[in-house]
Each structure stands twice: as structure tokens, then as C-alpha cells.
N, C-alpha and C positions, 0 to 999 in steps of 0.2 A: 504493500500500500504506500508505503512511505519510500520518495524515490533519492538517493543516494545524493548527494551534492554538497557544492562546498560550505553554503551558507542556504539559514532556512530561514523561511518569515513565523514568524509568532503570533498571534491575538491571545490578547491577557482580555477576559471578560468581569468584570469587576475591579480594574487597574485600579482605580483610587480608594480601595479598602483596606484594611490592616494587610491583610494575606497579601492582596495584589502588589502593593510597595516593596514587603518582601521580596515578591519574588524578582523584581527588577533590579533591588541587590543584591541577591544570588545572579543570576543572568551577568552582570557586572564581575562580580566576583570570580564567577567560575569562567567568565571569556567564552561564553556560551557562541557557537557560530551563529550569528544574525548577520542576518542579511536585512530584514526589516521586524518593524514591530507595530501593530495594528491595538492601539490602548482602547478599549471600550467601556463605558459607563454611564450615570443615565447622565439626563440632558441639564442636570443643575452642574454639572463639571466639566462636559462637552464644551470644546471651547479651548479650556486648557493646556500643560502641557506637560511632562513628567520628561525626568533624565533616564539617560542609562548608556551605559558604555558611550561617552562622552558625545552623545547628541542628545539635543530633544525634540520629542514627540508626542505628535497634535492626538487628543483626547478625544474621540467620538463617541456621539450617542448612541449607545446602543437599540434597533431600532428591528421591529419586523422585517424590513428593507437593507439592513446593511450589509455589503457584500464583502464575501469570505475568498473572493477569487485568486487561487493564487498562494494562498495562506494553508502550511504545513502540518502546523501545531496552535493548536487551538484549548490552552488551560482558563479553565470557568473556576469563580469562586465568588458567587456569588448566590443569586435565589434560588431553592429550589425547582423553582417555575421555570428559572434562565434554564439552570443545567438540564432538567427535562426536553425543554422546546429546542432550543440550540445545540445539546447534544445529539439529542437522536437526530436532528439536519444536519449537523455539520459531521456527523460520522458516516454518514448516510452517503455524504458528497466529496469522500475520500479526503477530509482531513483529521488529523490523529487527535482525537479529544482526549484532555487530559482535566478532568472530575472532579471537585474537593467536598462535592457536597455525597447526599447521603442516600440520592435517588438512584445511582444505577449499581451500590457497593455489592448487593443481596443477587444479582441479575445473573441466571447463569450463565450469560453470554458476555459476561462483562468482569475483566480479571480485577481481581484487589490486589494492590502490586504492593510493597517495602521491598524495594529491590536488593537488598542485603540477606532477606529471606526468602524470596519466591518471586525474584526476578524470573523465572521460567515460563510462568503467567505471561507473559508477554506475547508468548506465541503463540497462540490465539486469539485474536480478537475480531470475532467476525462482525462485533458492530462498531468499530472503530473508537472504540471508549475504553479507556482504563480509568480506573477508576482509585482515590488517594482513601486511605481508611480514617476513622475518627483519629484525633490529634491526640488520645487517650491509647488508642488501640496500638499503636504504630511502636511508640517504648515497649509496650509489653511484649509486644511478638518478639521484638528484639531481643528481649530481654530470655524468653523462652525458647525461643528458637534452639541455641547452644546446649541449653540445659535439657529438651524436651531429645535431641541428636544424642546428648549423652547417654542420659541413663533413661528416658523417659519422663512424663507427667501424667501425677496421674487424678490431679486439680488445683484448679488457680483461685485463689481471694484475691480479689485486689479491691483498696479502695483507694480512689484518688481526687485529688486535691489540685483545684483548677484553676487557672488564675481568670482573670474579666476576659482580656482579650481573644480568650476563645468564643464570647460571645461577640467582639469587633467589636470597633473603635469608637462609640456610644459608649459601652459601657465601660471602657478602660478613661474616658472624662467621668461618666457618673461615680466610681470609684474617689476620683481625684475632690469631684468637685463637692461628693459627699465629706472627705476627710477635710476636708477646709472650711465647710461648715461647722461641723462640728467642734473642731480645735477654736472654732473663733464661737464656741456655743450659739451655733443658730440651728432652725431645725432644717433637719437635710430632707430632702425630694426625691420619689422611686420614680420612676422612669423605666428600665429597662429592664429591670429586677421586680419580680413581688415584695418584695423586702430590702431595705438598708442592708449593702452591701461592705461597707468601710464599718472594720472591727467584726464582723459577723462573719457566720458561716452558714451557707443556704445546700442543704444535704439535698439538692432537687435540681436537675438538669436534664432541661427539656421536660416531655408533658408523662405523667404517670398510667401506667394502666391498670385493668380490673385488678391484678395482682396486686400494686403497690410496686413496680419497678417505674424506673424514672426510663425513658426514651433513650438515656444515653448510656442507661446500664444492659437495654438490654442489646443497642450496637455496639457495644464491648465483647458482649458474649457469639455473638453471631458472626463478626467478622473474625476476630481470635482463630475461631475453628476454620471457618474459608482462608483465611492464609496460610496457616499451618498445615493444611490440609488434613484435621484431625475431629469430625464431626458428632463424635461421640464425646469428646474432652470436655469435663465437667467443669464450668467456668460461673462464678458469681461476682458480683460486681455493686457496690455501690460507691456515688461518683456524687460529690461535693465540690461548690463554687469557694474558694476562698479569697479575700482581698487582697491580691496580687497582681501586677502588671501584666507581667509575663513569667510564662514557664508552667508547666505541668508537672504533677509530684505523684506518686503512687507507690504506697505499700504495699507490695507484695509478699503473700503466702502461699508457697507452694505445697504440694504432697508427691512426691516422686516417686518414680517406680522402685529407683534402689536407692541406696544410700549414696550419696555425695557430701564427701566433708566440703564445709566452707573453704578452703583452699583449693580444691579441686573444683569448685564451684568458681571460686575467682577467676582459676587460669582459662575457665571455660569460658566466661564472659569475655573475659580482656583480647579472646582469639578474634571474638566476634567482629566484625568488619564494623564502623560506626560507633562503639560502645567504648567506653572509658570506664576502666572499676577504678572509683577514687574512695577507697576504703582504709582507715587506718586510725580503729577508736581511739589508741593510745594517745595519738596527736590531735584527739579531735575533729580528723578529717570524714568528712561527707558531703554530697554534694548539697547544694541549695538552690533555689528559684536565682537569688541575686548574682551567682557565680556563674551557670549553666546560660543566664540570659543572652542571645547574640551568638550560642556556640550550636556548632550542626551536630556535634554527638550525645549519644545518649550516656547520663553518667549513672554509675551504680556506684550505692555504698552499704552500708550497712548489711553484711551480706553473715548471716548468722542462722545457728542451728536452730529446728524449732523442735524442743523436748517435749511437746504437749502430742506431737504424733507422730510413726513411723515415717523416717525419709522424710521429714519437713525442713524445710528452709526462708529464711525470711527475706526481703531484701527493699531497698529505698534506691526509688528509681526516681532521676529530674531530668526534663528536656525542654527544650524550647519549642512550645507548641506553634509558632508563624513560621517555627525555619523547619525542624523535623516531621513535627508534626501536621505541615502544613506545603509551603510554597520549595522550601530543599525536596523533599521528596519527590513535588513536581517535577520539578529540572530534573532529578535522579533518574528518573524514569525516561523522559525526553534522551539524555544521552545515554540508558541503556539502550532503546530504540535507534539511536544513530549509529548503537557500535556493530547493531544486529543487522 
């Protein structure tokens, strides 16, 4: 589908949101072959103009009429409604859709890619979409992947701890503009949240169903198994918003199939392509939201036995949810595709 050449045109659909900014500084960063860039968004920013690899570039409205002619790669991050309608066109019209939302990740024609675990997804895609997993999901597999190669998994806990920006860049102001209230005691104003997000913790992301799981615990558990290709793997999940900028946090508790001491546990992660174990209680060392922020790998720390049951292990996982968890993955993907 994708034909060979020295430089390719891009369309970023949603440029002007948290994600999309990223991704024009990875693109930058990694010296991504462009040849051109097509920035799409609605018509309050149309007009516009955004850098990247030392030009810039005019900001169109994204429109029923806008033409894709010509245009290679085509990463959406923005509505659901966008990714639906524009997807299924523009994959349809032989250009390489590249997904961040949540409509095509379940599709079985449609690969859920962390190209450090199951780039091989790639080879397939009869409807021209691949598609990026939750910014939650994506640490974890990483994080499993090695250990699951090892000895096995034989169930995951995780609960994680999410900073605003995964909700975009409203809520990452209502955060700010909340704690500035407050510190000067005024009363703060919800917006984007059910609840006062600055100082608080909101145990609810996305919408709840007849069970009582929240929306984004249960695309934790459903993508988990389609990457790993492991559909019976017992996965539970709860997934809380915390007042932070940037970065995703997640504790992990595993149950393995065999025993893995914590050191053999370490060396497995650290092989892992992407992943940094930065582990070392004695010093203090683990990672954090404020240190992992701006970095494209995933860091493990606290990486300890769990006594309460056979083959358990615990661990503390942080990443940056715009770069790994989000617009890095994209490009990732894009040049596994160029290398294929």
C-alpha cells in the first residue's frame, strides 16, 4: 500500500491539541522524512501556522471537502466522530491511517500496534488503519511483554494514576487555574471534571457500566490481551485521574507462572527495547511523573516480591502519556512501516 520513497507527506488531524504539538516535536526530533505536512483543525485555528523541522505550516480547517490527494500518512487524534468518518475514507483511499482514539483499537481488521511488542501486527492491515492503544495500556504491555516471554503471566492488577493531560489541554488549564484559586482562597470552577481536580483524586475515567467499571478500565483489559496476543489473561484494572501535568503512573501486581526473583525480573525488563528499570531503594531511586516528563521511555522501579501469593511481583511503572503513550508511538509505527 505504502509506496517506497525518499520523503512522504503527512496530515496531522487534530495539529493544534496536546497530542498533535507533540507529535511535530517528535517528527522534528527524530528527522522524520517529510516531504510535506498537511496540519488540520477546526476553523477557530485555520488560518494559523505551527513549526517543525525548520518551516512553517499553514493550519487548515478540517472540513467534509478537504483533500487528502497525494498524502501518505495520515495520524488522527482527535474526535471520535473525526477518527470514525476520516478513517474509514482515508484508509479506504490508500493512505496509511494512523489512530489514537478508541474506535477502530477492538476491530478485527484493524492491528493495535507498541511496536517494541507486536510490531508484526503491521502486516496486515486490510483496512488501512492501525491503530495506537490507550496511553495506560501501552506501559503495561511493555512492561509484560518480557516478563509474560519469561516465565509466563498468569494475572495482572494494575491501578493507575493519570495525570489531566490525558484528558487534553482544557483540563491540564482547569488543573492550573483550579490551584491558583484556591492558594489565593477563592472558590475554584469544574468544567471538564465532575469534580475539583487540584488536591483530589477522581477514581473514575470515562463513563461507568452496569458492573461499576469505568470505560477506561475496561480498554485496559481488552487491549492488554489483543497485543499480547493472550485472550484468556486475566486482567483487572482500576484507573484514577490524579492532579498532575503530565505522565502516567501505574502499580503493578503480577501472579506469574513460575517464580522470578526481583533481579531476574530487573534484567528482564532492562533487555526490553524502550524501558529503563530505574530501581534502587537504598538510594531512594524510582521513577516519578516530574523526572519521566518529556522522556520517550518507559521507567520501572520498585520492582519487589509479592509474599501474599505464589510467583507475585510488584512493580511502579511512569511514562509520559503525549510522547509514549500517545504521538512517539505514532511516528514509531510510521517508521516501522517505512522500514517494511
Amino acid at each position: 500500500m505504502l509506496k517506497k520513497k525518499s520523503k512522504y507527506i503527512m496530515a496531522i488531524l487534530g495539529a493544534t491539541g496536546a497530542v498533535g504539538k507533540e507529535t511535530l516535536e517528535i517528527l522534528e526530533e527524530r528527522k522524520f522524512p517529510l516531504e510535506s505536512l498537511r496540519l488540520f483543525a477546526s476553523k477557530r485555528s485555520a488560518g494559523g501556522t505551527m513549526s517543525c523541522q525548520g518551516k512553517e505550516w499553514m493550519i487548515e480547517e478540517l472540513t467534509p471537502g478537504s483533500s487528502f490527494a497525494g498524502v501518505d500518512f495520515a495520524v488522527i487524534s482527535a474526535t471520535d466522530a473525526i477518527s470514525r468518518d476520516y478513517g474509514q475514507k482515508l484508509g479506504a483511499a490508500g493512505v496509511v491511517v494512523i489512530d489514537d482514539s478508541g474506535v477502530w483499537r477492538m476491530n478485527n481488521e484493524v492491528p493495535l500496534v507498541v511496536p517494541e511488542v507486536n510490531a508484526q501486527a503491521l502486516q496486515s492491515m486490510p483496512r488501512g488503519i492501525v491503530s495506537i492503544p490507550n496511553c495506560t495500556t501501552t506501559p503495561l504491555v511493555m512492561v509484560l511483554k518480557p516478563l509474560h516471554d519469561a516465565v509466563g503471566i498468569r494475572r495482572v492488577v494494575v491501578t493507575t494514576f493519570q495525570s489531566v493531560s490525558g484528558t487534553g489541554a482544557a483540563a491540564m488549564d482547569e488543573l492550573m487555574d483550579q490551584t491558583k484559586d484556591l492558594m489565593a482562597f477563592h472558590d475554584v470552577k469544574t468544567k471538564v471534571y465532575p469534580y475539583q481536580i487540584a488536591f483530589n483524586l477522581l477514581p473514575h475515567i470515562g463513563s461507568f457500566n452496569d458492573g461499576g467499571d469505568c470505560s477506561e478500565e475496561v480498554k485496559i483489559v481488552k487491549e492488554t490481551r489483543k497485543i499480547l496476543g493472550t485472550p484468556a489473561l486475566r486482567v483487572t484494572a482500576t484507573t484514577v485521574r490524579v492532579p498532575v501535568l503530565r505522565c502516567h503512573s501505574e502499580a503493578i501486581n503480577l501472579e506469574l507462572e513460575k517464580p522470578l526473583p526481583p533481579n531476574e525480573a530487573r534484567t528482564a525488563l532492562a533487555a526490553m527495547p524502550g524501558v529503563i528499570v530505574y530501581d534502587d531503594p537504598g538510594k531512594k531511586l524510582y521513577p516519578m511523573p516530574l523526572d519521566v516528563t518529556g522522556k520517550d521511555e518507559v521507567y520501572i522501579g520498585r520492582v519487589r516480591e509479592d509474599v501474599s501469593i505464589a510467583n507475585g511481583l510488584n512493580l511502579w511503572v511512569v511514562s509520559d502519556n503525549l510522547r509514549k503513550g500517545a504521538a512517539l508511538n505514532a511516528i514509531q509505527i510510521a517508521e516501522c512501516l517505512l522500514k517494511e
